[in-house]
Structure formats: structure tokens, C-alpha cells
N, C-alpha and C positions, 0 to 999 in steps of 0.2 A: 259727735264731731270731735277729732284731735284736736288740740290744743297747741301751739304753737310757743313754749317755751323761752324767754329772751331771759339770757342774764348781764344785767351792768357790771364791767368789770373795772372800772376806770379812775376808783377812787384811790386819792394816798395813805386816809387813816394815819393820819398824823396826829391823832388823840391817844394813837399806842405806841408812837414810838416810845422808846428808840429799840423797838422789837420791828414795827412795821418803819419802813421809808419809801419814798419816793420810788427807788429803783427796786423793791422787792414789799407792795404794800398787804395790808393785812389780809385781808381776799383770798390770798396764796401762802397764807400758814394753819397750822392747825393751833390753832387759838384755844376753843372749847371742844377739841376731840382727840382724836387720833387723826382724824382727814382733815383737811384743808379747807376752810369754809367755802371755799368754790366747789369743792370737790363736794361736800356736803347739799349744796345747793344743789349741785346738777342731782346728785341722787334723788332729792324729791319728785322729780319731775324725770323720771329715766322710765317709767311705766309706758312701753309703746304701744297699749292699747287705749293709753291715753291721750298719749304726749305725740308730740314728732319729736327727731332730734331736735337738739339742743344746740340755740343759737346765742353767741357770746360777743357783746360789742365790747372790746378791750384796746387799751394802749399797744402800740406798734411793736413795744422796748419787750413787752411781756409774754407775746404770741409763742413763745418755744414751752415756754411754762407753763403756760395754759395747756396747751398743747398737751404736756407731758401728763399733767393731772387730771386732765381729762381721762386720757389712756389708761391712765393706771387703773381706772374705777369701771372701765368698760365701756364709757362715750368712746370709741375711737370714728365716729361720722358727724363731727359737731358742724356747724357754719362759724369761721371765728372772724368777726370783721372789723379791721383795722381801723383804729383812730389816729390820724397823721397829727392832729392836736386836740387837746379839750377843750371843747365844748358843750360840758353839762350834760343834762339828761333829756331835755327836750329834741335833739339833733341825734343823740343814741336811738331814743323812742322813733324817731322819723323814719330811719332807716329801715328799725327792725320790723317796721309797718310795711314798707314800700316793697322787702324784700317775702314778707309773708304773703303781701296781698298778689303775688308775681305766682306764688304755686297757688294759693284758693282765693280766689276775692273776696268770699265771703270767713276769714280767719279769724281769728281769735290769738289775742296773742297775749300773755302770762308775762307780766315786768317785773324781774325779783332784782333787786338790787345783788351784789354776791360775796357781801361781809356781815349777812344778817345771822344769826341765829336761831333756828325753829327746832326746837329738839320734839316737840310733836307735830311727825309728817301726817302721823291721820288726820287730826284735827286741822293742819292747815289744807290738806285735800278734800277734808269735808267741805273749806269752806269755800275751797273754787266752787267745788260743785254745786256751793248753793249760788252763785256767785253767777252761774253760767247762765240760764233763764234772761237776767237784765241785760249782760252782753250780747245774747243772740237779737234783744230786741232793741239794739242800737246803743245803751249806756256805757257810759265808762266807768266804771268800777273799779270802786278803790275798795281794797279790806283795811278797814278802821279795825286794831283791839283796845278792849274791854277792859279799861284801865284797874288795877287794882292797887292805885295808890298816885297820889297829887301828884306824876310828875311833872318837873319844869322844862327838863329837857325835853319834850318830845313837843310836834304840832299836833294840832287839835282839829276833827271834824265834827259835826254839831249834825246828825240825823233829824230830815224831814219826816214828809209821809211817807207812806210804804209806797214804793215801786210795782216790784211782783216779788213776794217770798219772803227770802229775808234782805232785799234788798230795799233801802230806802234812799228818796232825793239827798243829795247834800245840802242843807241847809246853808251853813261857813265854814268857810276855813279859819281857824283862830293859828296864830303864830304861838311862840313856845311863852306860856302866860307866866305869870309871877305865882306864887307858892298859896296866897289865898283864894286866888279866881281857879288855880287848878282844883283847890278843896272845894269851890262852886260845881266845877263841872263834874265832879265826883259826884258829889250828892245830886244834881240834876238828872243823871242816869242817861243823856242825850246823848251824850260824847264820848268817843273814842280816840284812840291814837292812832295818828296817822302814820301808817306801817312803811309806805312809800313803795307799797304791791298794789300794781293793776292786771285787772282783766279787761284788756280793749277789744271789741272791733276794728281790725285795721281797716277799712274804710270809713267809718264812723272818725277815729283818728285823724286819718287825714285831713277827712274834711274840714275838720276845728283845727286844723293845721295851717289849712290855708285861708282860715277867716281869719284866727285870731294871730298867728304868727308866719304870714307867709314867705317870708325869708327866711325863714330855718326851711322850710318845706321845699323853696325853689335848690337852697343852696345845694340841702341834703340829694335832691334829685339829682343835681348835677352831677353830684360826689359820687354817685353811683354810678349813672349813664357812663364814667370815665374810669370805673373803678377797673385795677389790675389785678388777677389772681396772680398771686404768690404762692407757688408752692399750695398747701392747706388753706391761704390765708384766702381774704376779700380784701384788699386793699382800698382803703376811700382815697379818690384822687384829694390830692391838700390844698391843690391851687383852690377848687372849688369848695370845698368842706372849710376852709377857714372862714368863707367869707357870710358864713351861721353866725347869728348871734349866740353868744355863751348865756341861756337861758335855761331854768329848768323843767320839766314839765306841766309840773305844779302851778310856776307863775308864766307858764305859755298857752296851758289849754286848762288845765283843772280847775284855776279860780277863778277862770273864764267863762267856761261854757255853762249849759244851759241842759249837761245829757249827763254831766257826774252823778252818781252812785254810790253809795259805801254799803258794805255789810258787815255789820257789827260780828267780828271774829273771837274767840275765846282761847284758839292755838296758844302757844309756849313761844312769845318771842322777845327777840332783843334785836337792838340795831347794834350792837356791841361800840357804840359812839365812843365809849373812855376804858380805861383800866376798870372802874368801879362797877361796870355791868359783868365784868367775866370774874370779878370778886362775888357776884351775886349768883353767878352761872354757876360755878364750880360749886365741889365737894368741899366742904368747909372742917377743920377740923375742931378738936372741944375747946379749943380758945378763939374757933370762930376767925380762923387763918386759912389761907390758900394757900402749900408751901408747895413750889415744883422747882425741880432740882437741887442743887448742892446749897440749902438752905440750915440753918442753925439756929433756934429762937430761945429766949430766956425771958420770959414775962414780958411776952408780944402777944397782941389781942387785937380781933378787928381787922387785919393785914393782908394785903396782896403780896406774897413775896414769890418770884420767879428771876431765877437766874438758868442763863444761855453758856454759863462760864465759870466765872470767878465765884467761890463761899460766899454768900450773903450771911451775915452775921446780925442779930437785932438784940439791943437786951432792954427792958423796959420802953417800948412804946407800945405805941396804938395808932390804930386808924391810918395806915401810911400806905402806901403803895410805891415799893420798892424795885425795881423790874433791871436786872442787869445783866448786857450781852459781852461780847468781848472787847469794843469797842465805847464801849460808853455804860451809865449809870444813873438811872432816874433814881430821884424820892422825892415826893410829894406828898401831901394829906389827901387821905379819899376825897375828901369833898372839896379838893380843889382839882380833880382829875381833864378837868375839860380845860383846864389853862395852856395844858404841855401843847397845846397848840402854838400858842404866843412863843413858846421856846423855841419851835419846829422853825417860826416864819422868822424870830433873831437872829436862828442857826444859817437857815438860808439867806438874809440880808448878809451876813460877815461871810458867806462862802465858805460854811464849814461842810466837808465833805458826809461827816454824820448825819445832815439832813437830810440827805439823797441815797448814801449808799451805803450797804451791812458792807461788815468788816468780809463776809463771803461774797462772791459776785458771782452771778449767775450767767450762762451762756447755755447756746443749742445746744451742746454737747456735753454738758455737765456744770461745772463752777471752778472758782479756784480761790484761797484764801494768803492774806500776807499772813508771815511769820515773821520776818524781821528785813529791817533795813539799814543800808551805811551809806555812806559816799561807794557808789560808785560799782554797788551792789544790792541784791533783795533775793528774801528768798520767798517763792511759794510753795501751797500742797496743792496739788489740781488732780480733780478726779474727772474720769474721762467713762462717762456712763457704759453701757455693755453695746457694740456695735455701730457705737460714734464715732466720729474722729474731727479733729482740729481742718482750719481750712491751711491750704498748699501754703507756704508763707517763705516772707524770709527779713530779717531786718537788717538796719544800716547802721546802728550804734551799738547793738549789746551781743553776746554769746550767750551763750546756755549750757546749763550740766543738769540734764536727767537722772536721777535715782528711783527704781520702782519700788515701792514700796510693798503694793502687792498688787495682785492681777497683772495681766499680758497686755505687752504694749506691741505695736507696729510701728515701725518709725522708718519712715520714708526722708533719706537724707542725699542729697544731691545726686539722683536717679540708684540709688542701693536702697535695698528693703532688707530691714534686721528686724529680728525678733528679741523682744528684752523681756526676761521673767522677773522675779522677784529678787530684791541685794544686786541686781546687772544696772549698768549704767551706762549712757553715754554723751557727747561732747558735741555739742552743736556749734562750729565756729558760727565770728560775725561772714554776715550776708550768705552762709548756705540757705537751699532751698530746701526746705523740711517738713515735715507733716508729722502728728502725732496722733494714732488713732488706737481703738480697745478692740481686737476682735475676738475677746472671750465673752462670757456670758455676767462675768461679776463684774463690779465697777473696777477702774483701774485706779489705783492710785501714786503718785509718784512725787517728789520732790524735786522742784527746781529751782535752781539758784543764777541768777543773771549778774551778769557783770557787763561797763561798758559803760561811759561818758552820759549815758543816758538813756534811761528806763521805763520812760514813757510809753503806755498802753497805744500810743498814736503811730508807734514807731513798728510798721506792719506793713508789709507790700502784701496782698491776698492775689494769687495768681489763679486759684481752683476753690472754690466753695459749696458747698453741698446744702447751705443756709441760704444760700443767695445776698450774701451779705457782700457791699462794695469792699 
């Protein structure tokens, strides 16, 4: 029987910034590869003589990007369904139950969170497959791995008796223990780490859906019964999806019920929770450094250094973890990596735009980044992907000067269609009606500079959109 694939997309990863934020979190970067840990996730699971497509419950803000990366790796049939706001993992799980159990009653459905890292996909499909036996016979099942070493960061599952196979009852759940009860559970050989991967029966699910939390169960139903296709999308109605408690699986049905499971797994993995696990990931070199990009070290040892931009330079340290984008600059001590949280939630109390958003910003149709700003002008670079185009538009306080940088531009300007190549430019007064679109095959790139009382991203009349964006 296929296997019904779900992946969580919803988290912010605020233990990496200021590489991950808010509006662009870790999920959707390539972290530990050349793909994008989503884009990596879905590959696991892209086997259709296994798997069915591949279903994504994600933030609303993210749906074009997912979108894209999905595509680029050959998902182009996912289910992608829209979160109007967060609420945890338990109301994601509900869904992707409701909506599996709608094609097979009898489904199976695969919970992978989508910022983990498993760099061995056999061994973690060997371990569905040992995995599958307890789900078909009602359990939920969790994969616990096989600790090999006291961590503190992680939570903890405590194996019963044997179920069928290699699956055994969950004995406890233990929360993330202190440094010598971890070195207990090590030498006790019972425990594993709780990976935060299930294989459920979606109606087994359900059920302890509706015993143990059935307000997330009613809400979620609703949220569906009303949901809107968009485009690609699934939209959860919001009125009804809010009214879920923000709970998460774990403490809604797993430390609950009476049918959990785990099989103790062996796979290659990481929850990449801080800088210090993709210090542990990576290739390390003979002073036991990670350097990626425009990096410089002079009696540095022990080190994360990753720059997005500016030289990083170190001369005698250790143990740091240095990570710098265009906009901002960590350093911390490895083994204080899980505090840049506390930073993330200061940055967000005072309204620093850092917390929320990369110095690039992302849209359906490509991105666009500052380059400078004055009274009363700014300038961008915006690239406009191969066969996109901006929505119909026109604003009330600023003009525009396009410069193409490279690639072909289409520019729809108060009912005239021009074509601009490469060194061509042109002049958008205020309040024309304009469209900016790429209909070559490479990215377009171009320069623009705004002028005008006010430069506000608000400042957008949308007449035509191909996004369905208001």
C-alpha cells in the first residue's frame, strides 16, 4: 500500500538566524547541501511506487516558493495547504489525516517535519518499512534514533515490549533531560530520540483526535468543509482554523493515547535546531572549521564561519559560530547556539525589521533586494524569473527608472508594450499603469530606482494579477 507523504512546513527556525527569518525560514534554504531541506525532504519520499504525491501543510506568506522548489526537483503534482495562521502541529496533522482519509480510509500517512536532515535515505526507508506492519495494525508510530551520545537538546522515548517487528509500545515520553540522566538513558540502551517522524493510520488518528483533543478535530473539519482552492493552493478557511487550539501533536495525542509506537531507527539524522548541528553536519577542515564563503582564519579552530556577503575575518579564536548575511552579523560561542533565539524574540519586541525579513525579499515572480536609500529615493535590483511577470499596477506617490541589467524585459506601460534588452532603460511616471514582465528563458535582471514623497511597499493599486494577490 502507498504511503501518503506529509510534510510540516511552518516553522521559523529562529535558532539560525539571521540566515533563516520569519519571512524566508530555514526549510527553504540549502543549509546542508546544494537543495533546500524541503527540496531534500520531498526527495525522500518522491518513489511513486511507494509514496503518492507529496502533501505540504505550509504558511500562506510561502506558497509561491514552495511552489517553485518543489518544481525544480520534479514534484510538479504536490497538495500544498495553506495555513491562515499557526497553530502547531497537531491541527497540520489533523488535516493532512482528513484530507488522506477523503482518497483511502484505510491511509497511512508519513509526518516529516521539513528542516530536518537525513543524509541516509536508505536507512531512514528501511525504517518506514519496518515501521509499516504496527501502522497497518492500528499504532502510531513514532521513529525514535539511537542515541549516540548524552544529548540534552533532544526529547526522549523510553521502549516497552515489542509490538510486532521492530516496533515496540511507548513506555514515556521524557522531556529534554539534564546532562547526567541523559548519560542514564545512554547506558540503559531503552531510549531513543524523539525524531518528531510519524507513520500514522489516518483513521486511527482521528480517532484520538476526537477523544483526546476534539477541538483541534472539530475546528480543523471546518477549516476544510470551507476551504478555497487558490490557484495550486488548498486554502484553510481562517475564520474556522483559528478557532484550534495551538497544540502540538505530541502533547495532543502521543503522550496521550494508549496505540503509540516507536522503532528504534539507526538512519543519519539531525533536527538542525542551532548553528552547532550543521557545524557537526558539514565537512570540517584540519583545524576542525566549517568555512563557506568569503572567509579568512588565522589560528581559528572548532568554528562555524559562513558568510552571505561581507569577508569574515577571525584571528585566534575558538569554538565561535560566526554566520554573516548582508544585513546583519551573529557571533556566539558554539555552546551557546540555542540562545540566538532570545535575540530573535528582543529583535521582534523592539520591531527590528531583521527579525522577520532577509535584506532579499521574495515574491511569485522572483525577489528583489535594496541597495541604497536617501530622502526621497531608493534604489533596487529585482530579478523577474523566466516567464513571470509583475501584477498590472500603478502607484500614487513615487516614479520609477528601469535599467536592464541583463535578460528581456516586457514592459506594459499605459496600454504600449516595449521591449527592453540589456544597457535599455526606461521611465515610469507617477500614477502610470505598468506591468513589468521576463518573456525570455534566463532570469531578468534590472535596476530600479524610485523617487517620490514616499516609498512605501503599500503604495500599489493591483488592477490584473496572475497571483491572485488583492
Amino acid at each position: 500500500m502507498a504511503i501518503f507523504p506529509v510534510i510540516l512546513s511552518g516553522g521559523s527556525g529562529s535558532r539560525l538566524w539571521p540566515l533563516s527569518r520569519e519571512s524566508f525560514p530555514k526549510q527553504l534554504l540549502p543549509l546542508a547541501g546544494e537543495r533546500t531541506m524541503l527540496q531534500e525532504t520531498a526527495l525522500r519520499v518522491a518513489d511513486p511506487a511507494r509514496f503518492h504525491p507529496v502533501t505540504v501543510i505550509a504558511n500562506a506568506e510561502h506558497r509561491f516558493v514552495i511552489a517553485e522548489q518543489l518544481r525544480e526537483i520534479g514534484q510538479g503534482q504536490p497538495t500544498i495547504v495553506l495555513e491562515p495562521v499557526a497553530r502547531n502541529t497537531a491541527p497540520a496533522v489533523a488535516a493532512a489525516a482528513l484530507i488522506a482519509s477523503q482518497q483511502d480510509p484505510d491511509a497511512l500517512i508519513l509526518v516529516m517535519p521539513a528542516d530536518h536532515a537525513v543524509p541516509d535515505a536508505a536507512g531512514f526507508l528501511a525504517a518506514i518499512d519496518a515501521g509499516v506492519p504496527a501502522a497497518e495494525g492500528g499504532a502510531l508510530v513514532l521513529f525514535g534514533i539511537q542515541p549516540d551520545s548524552p544529548a540534552t537538546g533532544y526529547g526522549y522515548i523510553r521502549a516497552g515490549a515489542t509490538l510486532t517487528g521492530a516496533a515496540h509500545k511507548v513506555d514515556a515520553f521524557v522531556e529534554k533531560p539534564d546532562l547526567a540522566t541523559a548519560e542514564g538513558y545512554l547506558a540503559e540502551g531503552r531510549y531513543s530520540w524523539n525524531s518528531g517522524i510519524f507513520l500514522l493510520p489516518a483513521k486511527s488518528v482521528i480517532a484520538e483526535l476526537e477523544t483526546h483533543a476534539p477541538a483541534v478535530l472539530a475546528a480543523v473539519r471546518a477549516a476544510l468543509h470551507a476551504a478555497q482552492r487558490d490557484m495550486d493552493f488548498l486554502r484553510l478557511d481562517p475564520d474556522a482554523f483559528a478557532q484550534s487550539p495551538s497544540i502540538s501533536i505530541d502533547h495532543a495525542v502521543m503522550e496521550r493515547t494508549k496505540q503509540a509506537a516507536v522503532v528504534a531507527s539507526s538512519f543519519a539524522w539531525s533536527d538542525v535546531g542551532a548553528w552547532s548541528a550543521l557545524w557537526r553536519l558539514a565537512d570540517r577542515n584540519e583545524d576542525d572549521n566549517v568555512e563557506l564563503g568569503d572567509v579568512l582564519t588565522e589560528d581559528t579552530r572548532g568554528s562555524y564561519l559562513r558568510s552571505e556577503g561581507p569577508l569574515i575575518a577571525t584571528v585566534g579564536v575558538e569554538n565561535l559560530i560566526v554566520v554573516a548575511t548582508q544585513d546583519a552579523v551573529l557571533i556566539a560561542h558554539r555552546d551557546r547556539d540555542q540562545d540566538v533565539k532570545t535575540l530573535v524574540e528582543r529583535l521582534k519586541a523592539s520591531n527590528h525589521n531583521s527579525a522577520v525579513q532577509t535584506r532579499r525579499v521574495y515574491r511569485p515572480w522572483g525577489s528583489y533586494e535594496g541597495v541604497t536609500e536617501g530622502e526621497r529615493f531608493q534604489v533596487k535590483r529585482i530579478t523577474v524569473n523566466p516567464g513571470h511577470k509583475l501584477s498590472l499596477q500603478k502607484h500614487f506617490h513615487r516614479a520609477e527608472h528601469w535599467v536592464v541589467v541583463n535578460g528581456t524585459a516586457v514592459v506594459h506601460l499605459d496600454g504600449e508594450e516595449k521591449l527592453l534588452g540589456e544597457n535599455q532603460s526606461i521611465y515610469i511616471p507617477l500614477g502610470a499603469v505598468h506591468r513589468l514582465g521576463n518573456p525570455g528563458k534566463v532570469p531578468l535582471n534590472l535596476i530600479e530606482v524610485q523617487s517620490g514623497p514616499y516609498l512605501g511597499e503599500d503604495d500599489i493599486v493591483r488592477f490584473e494579477d496572475v497571483y491572485a494577490r488583492a
